[in-house]
PLY file of the C-alpha trace (Angstrom):
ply
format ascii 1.0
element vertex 206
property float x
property float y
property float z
element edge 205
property int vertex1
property int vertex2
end_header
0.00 0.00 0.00
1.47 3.22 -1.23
1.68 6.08 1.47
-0.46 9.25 1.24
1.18 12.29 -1.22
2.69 14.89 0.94
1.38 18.05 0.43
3.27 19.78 3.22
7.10 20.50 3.78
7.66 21.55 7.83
10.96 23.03 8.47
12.93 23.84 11.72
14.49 26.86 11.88
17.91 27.26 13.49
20.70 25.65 12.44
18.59 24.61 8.77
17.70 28.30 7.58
18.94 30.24 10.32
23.02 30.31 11.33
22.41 31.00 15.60
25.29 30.11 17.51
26.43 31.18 20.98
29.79 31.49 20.05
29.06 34.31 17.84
28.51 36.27 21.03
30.87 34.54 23.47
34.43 34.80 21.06
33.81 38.65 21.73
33.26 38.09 25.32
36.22 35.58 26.49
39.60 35.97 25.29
40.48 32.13 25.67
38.57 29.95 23.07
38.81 27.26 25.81
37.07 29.46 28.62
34.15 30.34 26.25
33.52 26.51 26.00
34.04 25.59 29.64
31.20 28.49 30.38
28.96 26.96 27.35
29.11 23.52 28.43
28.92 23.98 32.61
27.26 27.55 33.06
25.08 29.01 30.35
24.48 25.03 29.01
22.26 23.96 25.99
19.94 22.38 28.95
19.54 25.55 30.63
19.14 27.87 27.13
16.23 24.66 26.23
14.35 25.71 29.12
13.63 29.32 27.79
13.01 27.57 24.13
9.94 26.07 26.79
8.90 29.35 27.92
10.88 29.89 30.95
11.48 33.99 31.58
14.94 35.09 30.45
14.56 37.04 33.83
14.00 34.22 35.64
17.21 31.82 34.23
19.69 34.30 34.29
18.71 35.15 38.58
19.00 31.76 38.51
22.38 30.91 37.13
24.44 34.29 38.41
23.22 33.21 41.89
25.24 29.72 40.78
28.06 31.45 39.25
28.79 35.37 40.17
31.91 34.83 38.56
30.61 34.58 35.03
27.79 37.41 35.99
28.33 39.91 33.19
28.63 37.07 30.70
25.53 35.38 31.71
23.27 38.70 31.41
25.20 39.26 28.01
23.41 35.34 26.59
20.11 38.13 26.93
20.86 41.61 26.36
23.41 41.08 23.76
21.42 37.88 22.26
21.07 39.31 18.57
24.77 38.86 18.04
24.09 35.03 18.57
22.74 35.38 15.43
24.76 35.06 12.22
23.48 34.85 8.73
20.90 32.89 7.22
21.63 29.52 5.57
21.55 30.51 2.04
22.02 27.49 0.55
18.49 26.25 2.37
17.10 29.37 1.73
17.35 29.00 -1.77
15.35 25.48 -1.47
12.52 27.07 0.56
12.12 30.18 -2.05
11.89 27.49 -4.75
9.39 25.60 -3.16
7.70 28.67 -2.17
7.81 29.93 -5.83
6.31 26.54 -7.47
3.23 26.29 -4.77
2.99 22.67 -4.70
3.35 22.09 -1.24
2.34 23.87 1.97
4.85 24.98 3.75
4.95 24.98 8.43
7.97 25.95 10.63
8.58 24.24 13.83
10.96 25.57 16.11
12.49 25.07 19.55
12.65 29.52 20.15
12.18 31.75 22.71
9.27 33.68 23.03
11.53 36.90 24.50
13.72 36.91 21.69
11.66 35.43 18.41
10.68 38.68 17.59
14.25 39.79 16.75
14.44 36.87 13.84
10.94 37.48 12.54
12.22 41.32 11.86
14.96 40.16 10.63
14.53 37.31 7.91
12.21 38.04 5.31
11.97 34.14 4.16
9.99 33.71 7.43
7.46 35.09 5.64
7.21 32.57 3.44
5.80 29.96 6.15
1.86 29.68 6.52
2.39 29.18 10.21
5.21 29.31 12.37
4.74 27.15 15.89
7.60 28.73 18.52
7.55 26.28 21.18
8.33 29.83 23.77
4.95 31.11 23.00
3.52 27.26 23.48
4.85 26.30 26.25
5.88 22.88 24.20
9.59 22.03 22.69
10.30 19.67 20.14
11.14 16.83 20.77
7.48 16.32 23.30
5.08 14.24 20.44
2.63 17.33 21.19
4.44 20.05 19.96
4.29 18.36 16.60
0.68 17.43 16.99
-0.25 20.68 18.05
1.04 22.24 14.70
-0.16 19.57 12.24
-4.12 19.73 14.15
-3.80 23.51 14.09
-3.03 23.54 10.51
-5.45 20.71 9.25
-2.62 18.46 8.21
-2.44 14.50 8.48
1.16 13.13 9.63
1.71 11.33 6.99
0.97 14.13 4.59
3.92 15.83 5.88
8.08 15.75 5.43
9.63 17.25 8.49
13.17 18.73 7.91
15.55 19.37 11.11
19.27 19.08 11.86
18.44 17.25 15.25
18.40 13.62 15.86
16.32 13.04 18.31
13.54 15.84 16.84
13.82 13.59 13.69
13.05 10.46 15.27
10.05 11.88 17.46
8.65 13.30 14.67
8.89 9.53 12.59
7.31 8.05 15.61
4.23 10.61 14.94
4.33 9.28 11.43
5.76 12.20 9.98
8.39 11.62 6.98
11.67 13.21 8.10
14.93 14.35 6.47
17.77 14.97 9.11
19.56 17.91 8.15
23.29 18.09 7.46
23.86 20.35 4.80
22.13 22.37 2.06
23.33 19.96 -0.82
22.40 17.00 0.79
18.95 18.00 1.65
18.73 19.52 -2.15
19.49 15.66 -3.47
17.14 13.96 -0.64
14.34 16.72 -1.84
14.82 15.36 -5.36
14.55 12.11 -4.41
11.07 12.69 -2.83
10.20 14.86 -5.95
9.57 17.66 -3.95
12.16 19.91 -5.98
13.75 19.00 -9.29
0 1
1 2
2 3
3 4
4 5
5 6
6 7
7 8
8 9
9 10
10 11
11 12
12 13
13 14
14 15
15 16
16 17
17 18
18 19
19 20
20 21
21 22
22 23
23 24
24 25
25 26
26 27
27 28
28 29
29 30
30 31
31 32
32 33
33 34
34 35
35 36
36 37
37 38
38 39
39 40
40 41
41 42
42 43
43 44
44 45
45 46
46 47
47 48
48 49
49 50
50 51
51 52
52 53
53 54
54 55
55 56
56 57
57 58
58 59
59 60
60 61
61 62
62 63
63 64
64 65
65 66
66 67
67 68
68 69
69 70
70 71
71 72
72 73
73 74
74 75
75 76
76 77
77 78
78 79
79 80
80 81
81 82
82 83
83 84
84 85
85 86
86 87
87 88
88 89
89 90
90 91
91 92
92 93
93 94
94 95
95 96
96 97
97 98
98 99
99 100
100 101
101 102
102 103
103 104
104 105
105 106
106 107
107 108
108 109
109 110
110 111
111 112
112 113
113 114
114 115
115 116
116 117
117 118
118 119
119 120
120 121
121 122
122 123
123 124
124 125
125 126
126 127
127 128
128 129
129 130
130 131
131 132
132 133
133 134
134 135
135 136
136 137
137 138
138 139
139 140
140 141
141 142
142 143
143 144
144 145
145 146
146 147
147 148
148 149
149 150
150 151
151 152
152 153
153 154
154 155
155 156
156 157
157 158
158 159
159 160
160 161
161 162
162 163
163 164
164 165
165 166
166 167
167 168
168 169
169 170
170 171
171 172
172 173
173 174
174 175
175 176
176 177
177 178
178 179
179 180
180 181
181 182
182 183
183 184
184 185
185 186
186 187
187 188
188 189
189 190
190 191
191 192
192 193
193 194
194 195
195 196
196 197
197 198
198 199
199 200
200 201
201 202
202 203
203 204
204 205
């Protein structure tokens, strides 16, 4: 039995179309590449940035983590007030894949994204692809992060779409395989060429 046509493409957002990376920040901030990773792997931790991408107040995790470490204080408020410079480019190579399948119109297109609610407003003014997306679920305004199976069911039942009607692109493993366990096709992201070739593969692009 042949599985349903997709008719929807669902991308994440950073680190697939959007180049955010602490370090863009921190190298200005540490002189000593090996201090800026110490303070990125045992202070200001992916863990502890996740829990914002939940909903958490900035306010709130960065009281909480200068208490731990008054040492790093004036970096810590910096991940926050100096947050934009986390952000680097887009991705142009996977840019250039979503304008093309946002030029032919033969597929939907979602974002899904693990994203503050404090600072999403800064990439929305800043990225004019994001405009391109029909609906954009930031897990900060929900309250939900990928990979929790209802963060992806909350965006396919709020946009009238059937799991297996969708192909779900994101450069994280285990949001990949939570969003195959929903029944959603996947493509794990590497680069922009390989995703181009797996794309024309599925016959989404040519």
């Amino acid at each position: 039995m042949n599985p349903p046509p997709m008719d929807t493409i669902i991308f994440d957002l950073g680190g697939v179309l959007i180049d955010w990376n602490p370090r863009h920040l921190f190298r200005k901030l540490f002189e000593e590449e090996q201090e800026m990773e110490h303070f990125l792997e045992h202070v200001c931790t992916g863990d502890w940035n996740e829990q914002q991408d939940g909903g958490r107040p900035f306010a709130e995790a960065i009281a909480l983590k200068t208490a731990e470490f008054p040492e790093y204080e004036p970096q810590i408020k910096a991940f926050f007030e100096r947050w934009p410079e986390m952000l680097g480019g887009p991705i142009e190579g996977t840019v250039s894949i979503l304008e093309q399948i946002h030029r032919e119109k033969r597929y939907r297109l979602l974002a899904l994204t693990n994203w503050s609610h404090e600072t999403w407003p800064v990439a929305w003014e800043r990225y004019g692809f994001l405009k391109y997306f029909e609906d954009i679920l930031v897990s900060g305004k929900e309250k939900l992060k990928k990979p929790d199976p209802k963060i992806y069911h909350l965006l396919l039942e709020r946009n009238g779409v059937r799991p297996g009607q969708a192909l779900f692109i994101d450069d994280s493993h285990r949001n990949v395989q939570a969003a195959r366990q929903e029944g959603i096709r996947t493509i794990h992201f590497t680069n922009p060429t390989a995703l181009r070739t797996t794309l024309q593969q599925f016959g989404v692009i040519h």
